[in-house]
LOTOR-387440 format. One record per atom (N, C-alpha, C): residue number from 0; atom name; x negated, y negated, z. Coordinates in Angstrom, 1 decimal, decimal comma. Each point is the difference from the previous one (the first is absolute). Example, Ala and Ser with C-alpha at 12.3 -4.5 7.8 and 13.67 -1.06 7.14 Angstrom:
BEGIN
<r resi="0" name="N" u="-13,2" v="5,7" w="7,8"/>
<r resi="0" name="CA" u="0,9" v="-1,2" w="0,0"/>
<r resi="0" name="C" u="-0,9" v="-1,2" w="0,0"/>
<r resi="1" name="N" u="0,4" v="-1,1" w="-0,7"/>
<r resi="1" name="CA" u="-0,9" v="-1,1" w="0,0"/>
<r resi="1" name="C" u="0,8" v="-1,1" w="0,8"/>
This chain:
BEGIN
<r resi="0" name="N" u="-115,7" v="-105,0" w="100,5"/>
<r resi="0" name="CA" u="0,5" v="0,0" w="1,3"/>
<r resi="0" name="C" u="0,9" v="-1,1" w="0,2"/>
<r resi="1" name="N" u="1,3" v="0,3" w="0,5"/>
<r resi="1" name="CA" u="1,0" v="-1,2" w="0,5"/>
<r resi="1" name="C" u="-0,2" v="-0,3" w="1,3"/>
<r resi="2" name="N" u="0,5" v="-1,6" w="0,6"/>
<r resi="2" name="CA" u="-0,3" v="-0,4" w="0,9"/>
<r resi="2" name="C" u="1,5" v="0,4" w="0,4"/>
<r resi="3" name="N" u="0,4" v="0,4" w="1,4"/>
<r resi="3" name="CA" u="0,8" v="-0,2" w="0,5"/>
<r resi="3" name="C" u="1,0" v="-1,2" w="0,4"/>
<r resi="4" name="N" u="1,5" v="0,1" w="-0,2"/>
<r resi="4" name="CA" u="0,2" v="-1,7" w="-0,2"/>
<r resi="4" name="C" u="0,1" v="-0,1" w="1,4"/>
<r resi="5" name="N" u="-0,3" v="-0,6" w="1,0"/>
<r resi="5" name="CA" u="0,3" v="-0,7" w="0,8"/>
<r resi="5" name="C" u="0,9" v="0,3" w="1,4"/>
<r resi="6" name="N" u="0,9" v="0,1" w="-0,9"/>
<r resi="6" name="CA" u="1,1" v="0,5" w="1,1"/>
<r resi="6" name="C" u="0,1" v="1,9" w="-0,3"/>
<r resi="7" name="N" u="-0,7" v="-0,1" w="-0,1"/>
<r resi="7" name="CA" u="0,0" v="1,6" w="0,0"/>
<r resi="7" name="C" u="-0,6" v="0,6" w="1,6"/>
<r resi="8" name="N" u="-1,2" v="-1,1" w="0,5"/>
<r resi="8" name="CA" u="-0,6" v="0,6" w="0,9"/>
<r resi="8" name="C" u="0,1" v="-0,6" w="1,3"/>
<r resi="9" name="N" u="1,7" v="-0,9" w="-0,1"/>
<r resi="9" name="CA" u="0,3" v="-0,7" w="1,2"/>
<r resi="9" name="C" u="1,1" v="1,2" w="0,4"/>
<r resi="10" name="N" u="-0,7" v="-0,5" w="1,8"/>
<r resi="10" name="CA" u="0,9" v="1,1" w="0,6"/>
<r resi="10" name="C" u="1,2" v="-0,9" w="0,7"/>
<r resi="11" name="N" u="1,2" v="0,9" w="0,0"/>
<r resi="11" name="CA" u="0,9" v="-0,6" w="1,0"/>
<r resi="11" name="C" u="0,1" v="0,6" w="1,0"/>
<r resi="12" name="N" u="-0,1" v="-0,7" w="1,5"/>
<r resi="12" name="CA" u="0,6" v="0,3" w="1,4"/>
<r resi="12" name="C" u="1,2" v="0,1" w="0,7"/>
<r resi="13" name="N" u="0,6" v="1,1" w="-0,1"/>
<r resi="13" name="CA" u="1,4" v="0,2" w="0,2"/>
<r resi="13" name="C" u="0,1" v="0,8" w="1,4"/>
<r resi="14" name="N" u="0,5" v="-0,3" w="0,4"/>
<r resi="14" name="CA" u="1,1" v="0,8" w="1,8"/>
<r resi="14" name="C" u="1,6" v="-0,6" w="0,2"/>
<r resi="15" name="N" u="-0,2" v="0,4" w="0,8"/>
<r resi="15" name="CA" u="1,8" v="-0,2" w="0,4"/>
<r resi="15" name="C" u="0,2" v="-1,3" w="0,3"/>
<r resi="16" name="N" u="-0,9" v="-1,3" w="0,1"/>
<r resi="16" name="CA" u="0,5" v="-1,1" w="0,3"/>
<r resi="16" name="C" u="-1,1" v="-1,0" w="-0,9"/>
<r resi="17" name="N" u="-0,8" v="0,0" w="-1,0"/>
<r resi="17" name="CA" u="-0,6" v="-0,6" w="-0,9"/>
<r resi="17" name="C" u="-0,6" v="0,3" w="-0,8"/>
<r resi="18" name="N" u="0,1" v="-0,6" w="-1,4"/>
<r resi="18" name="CA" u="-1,1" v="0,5" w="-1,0"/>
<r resi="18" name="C" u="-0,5" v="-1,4" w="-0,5"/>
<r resi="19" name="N" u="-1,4" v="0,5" w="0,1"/>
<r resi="19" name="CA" u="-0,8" v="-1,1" w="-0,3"/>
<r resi="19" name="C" u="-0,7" v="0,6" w="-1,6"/>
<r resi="20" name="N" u="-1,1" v="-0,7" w="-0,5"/>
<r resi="20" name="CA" u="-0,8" v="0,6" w="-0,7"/>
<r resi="20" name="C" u="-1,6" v="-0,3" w="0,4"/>
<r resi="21" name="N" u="-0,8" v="0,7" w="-1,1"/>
<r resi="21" name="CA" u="-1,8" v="-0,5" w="0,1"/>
<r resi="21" name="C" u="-0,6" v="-1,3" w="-0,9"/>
<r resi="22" name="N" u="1,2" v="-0,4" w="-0,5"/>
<r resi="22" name="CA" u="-0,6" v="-1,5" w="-0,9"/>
<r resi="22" name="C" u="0,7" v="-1,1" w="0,4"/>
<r resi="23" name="N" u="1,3" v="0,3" w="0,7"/>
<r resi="23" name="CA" u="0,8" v="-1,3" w="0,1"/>
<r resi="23" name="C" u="0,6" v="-0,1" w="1,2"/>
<r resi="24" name="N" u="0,0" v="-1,6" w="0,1"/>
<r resi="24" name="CA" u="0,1" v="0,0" w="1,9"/>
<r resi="24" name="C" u="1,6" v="0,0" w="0,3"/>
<r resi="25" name="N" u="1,0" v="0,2" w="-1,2"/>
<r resi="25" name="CA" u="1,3" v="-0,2" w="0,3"/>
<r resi="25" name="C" u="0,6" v="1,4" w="0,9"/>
<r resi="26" name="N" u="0,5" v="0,0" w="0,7"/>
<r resi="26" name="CA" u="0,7" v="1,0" w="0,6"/>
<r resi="26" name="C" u="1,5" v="0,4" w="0,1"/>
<r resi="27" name="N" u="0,5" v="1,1" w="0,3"/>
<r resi="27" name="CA" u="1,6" v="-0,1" w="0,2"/>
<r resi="27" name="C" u="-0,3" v="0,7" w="1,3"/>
<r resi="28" name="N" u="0,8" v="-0,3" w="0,9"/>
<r resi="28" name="CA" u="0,1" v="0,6" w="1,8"/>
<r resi="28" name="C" u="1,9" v="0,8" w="-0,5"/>
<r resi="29" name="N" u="-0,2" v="0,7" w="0,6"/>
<r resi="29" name="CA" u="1,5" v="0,6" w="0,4"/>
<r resi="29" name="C" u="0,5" v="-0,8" w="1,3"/>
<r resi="30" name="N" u="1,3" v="-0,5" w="0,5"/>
<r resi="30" name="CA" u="0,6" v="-0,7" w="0,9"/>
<r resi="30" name="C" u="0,8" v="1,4" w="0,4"/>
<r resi="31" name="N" u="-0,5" v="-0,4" w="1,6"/>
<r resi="31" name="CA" u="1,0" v="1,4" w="1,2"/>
<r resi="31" name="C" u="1,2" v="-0,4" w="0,1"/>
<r resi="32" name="N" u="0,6" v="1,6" w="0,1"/>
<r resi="32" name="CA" u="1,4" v="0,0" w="-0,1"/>
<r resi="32" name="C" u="1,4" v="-0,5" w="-0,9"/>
<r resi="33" name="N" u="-1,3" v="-0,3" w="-1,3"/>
<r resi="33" name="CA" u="1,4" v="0,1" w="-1,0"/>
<r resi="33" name="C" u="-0,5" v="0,7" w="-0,8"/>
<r resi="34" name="N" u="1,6" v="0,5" w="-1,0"/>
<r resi="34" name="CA" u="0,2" v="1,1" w="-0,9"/>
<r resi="34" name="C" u="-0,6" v="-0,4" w="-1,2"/>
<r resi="35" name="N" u="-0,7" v="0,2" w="-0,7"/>
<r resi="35" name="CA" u="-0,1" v="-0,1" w="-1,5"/>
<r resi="35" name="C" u="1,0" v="-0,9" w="-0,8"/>
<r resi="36" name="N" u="-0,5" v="-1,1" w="-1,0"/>
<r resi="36" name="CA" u="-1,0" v="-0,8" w="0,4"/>
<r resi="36" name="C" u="-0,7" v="-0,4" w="1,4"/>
<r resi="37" name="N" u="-0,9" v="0,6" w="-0,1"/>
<r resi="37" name="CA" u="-0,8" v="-1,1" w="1,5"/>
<r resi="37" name="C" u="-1,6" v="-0,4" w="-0,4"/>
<r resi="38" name="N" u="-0,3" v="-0,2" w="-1,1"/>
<r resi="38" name="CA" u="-1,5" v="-0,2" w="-0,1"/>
<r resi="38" name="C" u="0,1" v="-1,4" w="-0,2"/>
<r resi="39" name="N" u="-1,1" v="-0,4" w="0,9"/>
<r resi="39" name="CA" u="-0,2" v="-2,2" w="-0,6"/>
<r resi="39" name="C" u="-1,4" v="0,6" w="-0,8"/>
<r resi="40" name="N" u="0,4" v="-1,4" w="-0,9"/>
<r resi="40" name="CA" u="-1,7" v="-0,1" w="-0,4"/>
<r resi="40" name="C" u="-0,8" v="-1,0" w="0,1"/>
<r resi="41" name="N" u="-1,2" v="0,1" w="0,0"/>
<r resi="41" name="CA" u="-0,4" v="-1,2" w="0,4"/>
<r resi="41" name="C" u="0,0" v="-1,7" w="-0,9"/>
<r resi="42" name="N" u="-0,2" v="0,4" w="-1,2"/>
<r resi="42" name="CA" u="0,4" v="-1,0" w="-0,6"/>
<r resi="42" name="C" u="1,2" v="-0,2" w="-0,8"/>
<r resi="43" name="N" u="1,0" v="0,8" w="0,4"/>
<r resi="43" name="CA" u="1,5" v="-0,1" w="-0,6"/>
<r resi="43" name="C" u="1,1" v="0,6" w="1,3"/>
<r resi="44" name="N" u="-0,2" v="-1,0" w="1,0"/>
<r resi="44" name="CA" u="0,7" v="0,7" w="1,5"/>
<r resi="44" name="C" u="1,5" v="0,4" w="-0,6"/>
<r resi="45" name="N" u="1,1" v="-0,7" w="-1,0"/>
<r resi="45" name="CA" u="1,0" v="0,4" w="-0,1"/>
<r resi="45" name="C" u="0,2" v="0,6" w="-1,3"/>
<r resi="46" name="N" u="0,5" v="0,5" w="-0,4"/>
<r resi="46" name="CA" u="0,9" v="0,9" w="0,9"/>
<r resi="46" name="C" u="0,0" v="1,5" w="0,5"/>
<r resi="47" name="N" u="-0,2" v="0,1" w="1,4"/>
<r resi="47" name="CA" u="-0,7" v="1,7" w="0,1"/>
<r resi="47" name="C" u="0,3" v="1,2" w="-0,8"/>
<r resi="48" name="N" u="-1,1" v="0,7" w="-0,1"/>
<r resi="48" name="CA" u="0,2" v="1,1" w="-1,2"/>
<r resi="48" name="C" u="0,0" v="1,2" w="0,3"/>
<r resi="49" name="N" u="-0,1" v="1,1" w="-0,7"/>
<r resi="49" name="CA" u="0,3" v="1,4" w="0,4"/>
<r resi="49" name="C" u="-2,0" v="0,1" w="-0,1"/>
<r resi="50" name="N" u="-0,1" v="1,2" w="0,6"/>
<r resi="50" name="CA" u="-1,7" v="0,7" w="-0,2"/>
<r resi="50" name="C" u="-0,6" v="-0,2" w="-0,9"/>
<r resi="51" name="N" u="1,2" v="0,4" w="-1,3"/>
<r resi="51" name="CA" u="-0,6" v="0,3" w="-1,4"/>
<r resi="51" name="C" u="-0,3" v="-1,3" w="-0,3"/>
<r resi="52" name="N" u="1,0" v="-1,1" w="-0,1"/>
<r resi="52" name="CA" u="-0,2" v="-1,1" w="-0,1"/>
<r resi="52" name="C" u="-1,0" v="-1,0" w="0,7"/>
<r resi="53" name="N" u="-0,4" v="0,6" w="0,7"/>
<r resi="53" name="CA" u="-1,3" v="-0,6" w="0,6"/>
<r resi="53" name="C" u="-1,3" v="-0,1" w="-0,3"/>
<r resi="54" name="N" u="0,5" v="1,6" w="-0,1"/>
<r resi="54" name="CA" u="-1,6" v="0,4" w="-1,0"/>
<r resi="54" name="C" u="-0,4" v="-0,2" w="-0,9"/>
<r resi="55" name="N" u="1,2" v="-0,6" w="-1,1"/>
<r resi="55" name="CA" u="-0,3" v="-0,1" w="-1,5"/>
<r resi="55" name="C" u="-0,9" v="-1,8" w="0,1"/>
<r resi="56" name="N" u="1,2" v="-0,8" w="0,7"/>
<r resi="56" name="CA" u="-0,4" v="-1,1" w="1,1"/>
<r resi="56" name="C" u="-1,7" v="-0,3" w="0,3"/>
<r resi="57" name="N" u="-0,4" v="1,1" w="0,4"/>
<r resi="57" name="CA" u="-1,7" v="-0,1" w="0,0"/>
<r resi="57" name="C" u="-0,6" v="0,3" w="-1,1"/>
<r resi="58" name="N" u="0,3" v="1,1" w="-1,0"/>
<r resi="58" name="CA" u="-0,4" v="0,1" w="-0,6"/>
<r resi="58" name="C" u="0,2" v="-1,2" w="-1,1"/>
<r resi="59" name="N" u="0,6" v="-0,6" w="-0,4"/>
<r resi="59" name="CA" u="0,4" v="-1,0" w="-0,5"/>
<r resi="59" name="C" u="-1,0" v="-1,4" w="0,5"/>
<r resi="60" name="N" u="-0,1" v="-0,2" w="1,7"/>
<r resi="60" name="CA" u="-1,3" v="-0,7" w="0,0"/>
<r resi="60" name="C" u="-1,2" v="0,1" w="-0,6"/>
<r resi="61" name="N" u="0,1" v="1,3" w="0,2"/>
<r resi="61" name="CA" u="-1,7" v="0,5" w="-0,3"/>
<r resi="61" name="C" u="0,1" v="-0,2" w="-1,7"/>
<r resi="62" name="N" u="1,1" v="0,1" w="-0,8"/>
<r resi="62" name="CA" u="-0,3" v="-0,1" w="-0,9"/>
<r resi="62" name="C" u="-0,4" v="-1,4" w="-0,3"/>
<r resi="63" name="N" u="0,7" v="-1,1" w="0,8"/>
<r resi="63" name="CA" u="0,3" v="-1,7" w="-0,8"/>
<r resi="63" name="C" u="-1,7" v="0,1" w="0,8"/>
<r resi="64" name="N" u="-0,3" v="0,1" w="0,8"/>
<r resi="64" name="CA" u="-1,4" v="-0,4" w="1,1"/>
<r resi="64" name="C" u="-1,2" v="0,3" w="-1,0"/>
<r resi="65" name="N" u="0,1" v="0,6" w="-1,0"/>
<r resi="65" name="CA" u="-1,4" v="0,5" w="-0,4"/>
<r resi="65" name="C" u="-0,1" v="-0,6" w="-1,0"/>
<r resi="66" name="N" u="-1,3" v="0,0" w="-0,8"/>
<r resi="66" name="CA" u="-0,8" v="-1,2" w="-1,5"/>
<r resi="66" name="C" u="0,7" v="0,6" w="-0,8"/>
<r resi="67" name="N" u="1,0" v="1,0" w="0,0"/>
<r resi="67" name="CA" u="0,3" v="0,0" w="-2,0"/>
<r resi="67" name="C" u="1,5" v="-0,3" w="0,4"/>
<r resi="68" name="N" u="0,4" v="-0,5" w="-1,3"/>
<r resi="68" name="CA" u="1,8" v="-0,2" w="-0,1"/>
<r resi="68" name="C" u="0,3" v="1,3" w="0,2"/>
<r resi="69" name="N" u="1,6" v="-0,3" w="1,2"/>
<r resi="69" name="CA" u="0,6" v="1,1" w="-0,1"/>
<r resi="69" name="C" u="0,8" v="0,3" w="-1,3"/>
<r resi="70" name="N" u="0,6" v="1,2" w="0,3"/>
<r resi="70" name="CA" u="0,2" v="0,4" w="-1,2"/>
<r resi="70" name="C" u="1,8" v="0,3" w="-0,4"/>
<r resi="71" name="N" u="0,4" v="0,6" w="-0,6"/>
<r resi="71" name="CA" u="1,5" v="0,4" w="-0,1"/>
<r resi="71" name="C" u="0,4" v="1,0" w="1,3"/>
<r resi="72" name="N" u="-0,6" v="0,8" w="0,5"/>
<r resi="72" name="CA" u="0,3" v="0,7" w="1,0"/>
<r resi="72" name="C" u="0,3" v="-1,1" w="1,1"/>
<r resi="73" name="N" u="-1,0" v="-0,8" w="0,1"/>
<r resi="73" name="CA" u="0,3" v="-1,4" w="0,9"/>
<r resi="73" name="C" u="1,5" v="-0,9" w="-0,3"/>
<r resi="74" name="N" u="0,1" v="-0,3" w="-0,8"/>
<r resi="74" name="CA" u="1,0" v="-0,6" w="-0,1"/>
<r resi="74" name="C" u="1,3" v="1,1" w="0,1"/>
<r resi="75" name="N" u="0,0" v="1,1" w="-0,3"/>
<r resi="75" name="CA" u="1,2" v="0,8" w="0,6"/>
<r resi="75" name="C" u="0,2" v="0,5" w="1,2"/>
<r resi="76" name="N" u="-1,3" v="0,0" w="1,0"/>
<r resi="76" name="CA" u="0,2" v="-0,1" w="1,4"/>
<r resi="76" name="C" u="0,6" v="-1,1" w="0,2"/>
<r resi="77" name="N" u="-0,6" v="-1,0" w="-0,3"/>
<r resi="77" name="CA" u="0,9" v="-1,4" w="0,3"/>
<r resi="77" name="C" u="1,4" v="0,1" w="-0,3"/>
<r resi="78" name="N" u="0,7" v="0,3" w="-1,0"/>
<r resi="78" name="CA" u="1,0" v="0,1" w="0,0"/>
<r resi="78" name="C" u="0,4" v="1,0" w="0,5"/>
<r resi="79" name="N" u="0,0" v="1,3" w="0,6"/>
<r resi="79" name="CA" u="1,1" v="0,7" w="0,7"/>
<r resi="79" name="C" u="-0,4" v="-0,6" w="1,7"/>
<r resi="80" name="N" u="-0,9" v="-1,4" w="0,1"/>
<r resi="80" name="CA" u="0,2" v="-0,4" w="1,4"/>
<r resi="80" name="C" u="0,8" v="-1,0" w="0,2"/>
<r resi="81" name="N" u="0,5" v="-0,6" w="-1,5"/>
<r resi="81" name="CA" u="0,6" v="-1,3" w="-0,1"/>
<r resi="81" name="C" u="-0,8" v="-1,2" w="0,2"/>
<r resi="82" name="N" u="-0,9" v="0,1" w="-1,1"/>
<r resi="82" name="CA" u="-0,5" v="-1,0" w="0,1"/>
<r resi="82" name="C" u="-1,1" v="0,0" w="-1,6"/>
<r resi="83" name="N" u="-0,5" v="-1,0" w="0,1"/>
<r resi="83" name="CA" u="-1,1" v="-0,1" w="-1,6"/>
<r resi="83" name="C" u="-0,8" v="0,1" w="0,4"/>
<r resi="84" name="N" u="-1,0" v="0,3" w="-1,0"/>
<r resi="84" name="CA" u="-1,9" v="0,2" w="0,5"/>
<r resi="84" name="C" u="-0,4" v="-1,6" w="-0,3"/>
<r resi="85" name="N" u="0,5" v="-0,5" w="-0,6"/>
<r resi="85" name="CA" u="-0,5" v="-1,7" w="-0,2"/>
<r resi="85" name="C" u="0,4" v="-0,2" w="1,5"/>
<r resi="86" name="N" u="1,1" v="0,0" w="0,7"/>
<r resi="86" name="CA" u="0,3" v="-0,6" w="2,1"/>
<r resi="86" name="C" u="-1,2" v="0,7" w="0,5"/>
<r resi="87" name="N" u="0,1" v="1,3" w="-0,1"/>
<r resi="87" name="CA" u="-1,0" v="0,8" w="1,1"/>
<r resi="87" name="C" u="-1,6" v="-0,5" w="-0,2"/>
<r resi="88" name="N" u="-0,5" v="-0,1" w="-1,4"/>
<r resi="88" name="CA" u="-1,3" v="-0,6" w="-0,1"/>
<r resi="88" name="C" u="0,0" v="-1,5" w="0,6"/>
<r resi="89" name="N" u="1,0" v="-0,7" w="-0,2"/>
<r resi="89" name="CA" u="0,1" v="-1,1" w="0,9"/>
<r resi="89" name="C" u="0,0" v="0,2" w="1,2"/>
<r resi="90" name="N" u="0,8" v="0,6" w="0,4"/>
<r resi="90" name="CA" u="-0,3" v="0,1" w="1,9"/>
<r resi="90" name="C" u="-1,0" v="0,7" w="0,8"/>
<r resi="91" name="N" u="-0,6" v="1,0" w="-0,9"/>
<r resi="91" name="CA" u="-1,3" v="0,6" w="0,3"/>
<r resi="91" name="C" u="-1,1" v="-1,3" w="-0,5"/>
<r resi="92" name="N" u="0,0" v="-0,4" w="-0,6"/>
<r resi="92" name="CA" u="-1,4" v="-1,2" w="-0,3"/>
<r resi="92" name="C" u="0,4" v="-1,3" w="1,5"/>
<r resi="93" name="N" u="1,3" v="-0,1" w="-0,1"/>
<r resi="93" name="CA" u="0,2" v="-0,7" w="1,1"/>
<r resi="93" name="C" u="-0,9" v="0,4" w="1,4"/>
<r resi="94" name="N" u="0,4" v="0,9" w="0,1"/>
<r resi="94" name="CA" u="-0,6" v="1,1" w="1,3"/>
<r resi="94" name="C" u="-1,3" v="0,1" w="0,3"/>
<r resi="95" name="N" u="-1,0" v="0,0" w="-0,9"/>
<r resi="95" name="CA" u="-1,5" v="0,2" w="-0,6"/>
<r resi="95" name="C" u="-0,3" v="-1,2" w="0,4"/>
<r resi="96" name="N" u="0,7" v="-1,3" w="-1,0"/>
<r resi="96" name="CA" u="-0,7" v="-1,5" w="0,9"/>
<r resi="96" name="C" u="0,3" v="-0,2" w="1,3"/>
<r resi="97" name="N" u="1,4" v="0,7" w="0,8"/>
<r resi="97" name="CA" u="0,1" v="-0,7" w="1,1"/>
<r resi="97" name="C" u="-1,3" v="1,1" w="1,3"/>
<r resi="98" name="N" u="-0,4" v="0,5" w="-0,9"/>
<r resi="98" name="CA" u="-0,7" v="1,3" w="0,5"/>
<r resi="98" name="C" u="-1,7" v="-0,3" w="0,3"/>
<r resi="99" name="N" u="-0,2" v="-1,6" w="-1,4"/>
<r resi="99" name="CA" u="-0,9" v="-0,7" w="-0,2"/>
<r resi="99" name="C" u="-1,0" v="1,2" w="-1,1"/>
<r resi="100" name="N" u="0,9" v="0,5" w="-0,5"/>
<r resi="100" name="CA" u="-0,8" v="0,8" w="-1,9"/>
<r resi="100" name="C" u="0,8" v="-0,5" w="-0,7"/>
<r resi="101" name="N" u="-0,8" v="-0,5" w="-1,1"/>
<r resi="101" name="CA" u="0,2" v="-0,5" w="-1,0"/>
<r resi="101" name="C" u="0,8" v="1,1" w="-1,0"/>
C-alpha cells in the first residue's frame, strides 16, 4: 500500500476574487476593476499576475510550506513566475517566523 504524497490531498479555494489553499496561509486576492494581470499575492505583492499565475503561486507555497524538499516541478513554477525556489523558500520561511512558526 502507498501513502499518498502530501499534496495530493490539499485542496485549493478558488472564486472570482481569491484563492487560498488547506495547508498554507499564503493567499492571492484579485484587485477590482482591473484587467488581467490583476492578482496580488500575499507574499509576492509585485508584480500582479494573471489567474493562472496565481494559482501555480499557491500551489508553489504549498509546495515550499510542507516537510519534504520541493521538487523540480517546484523550481519550474518558480521560474515561469520569475523568480527561484531558493527567493520563494526564503520569503515563505520569512513569513512563518514573522508569523512566530518556526
Amino acid at each position: 500500500m502507498t501513502t499518498p504524497h502530501p499534496l495530493e490531498t490539499v485542496v485549493i479555494y478558488e472564486n472570482s476574487r481569491s484563492i487560498t489553499s488547506s495547508i498554507s496561509p499564503e493567499w492571492a486576492r484579485r484587485l477590482a476593476g482591473l484587467e488581467e494581470p490583476a492578482w496580488k499575492l500575499s507574499w509576492r505583492p509585485e508584480p500582479l499576475l494573471t489567474r493562472e499565475q496565481a494559482r501555480a503561486a499557491i500551489k508553489l507555497a504549498e509546495m515550499c510550506g510542507g516537510h519534504e524538499e520541493p521538487g523540480e516541478s517546484a523550481e519550474l513554477i518558480a521560474e515561469q513566475l520569475g523568480t527561484t525556489l531558493k527567493h520563494v523558500m526564503a520569503v515563505l520561511q520569512r513569513r512563518m517566523m514573522e508569523r512566530g512558526r518556526p
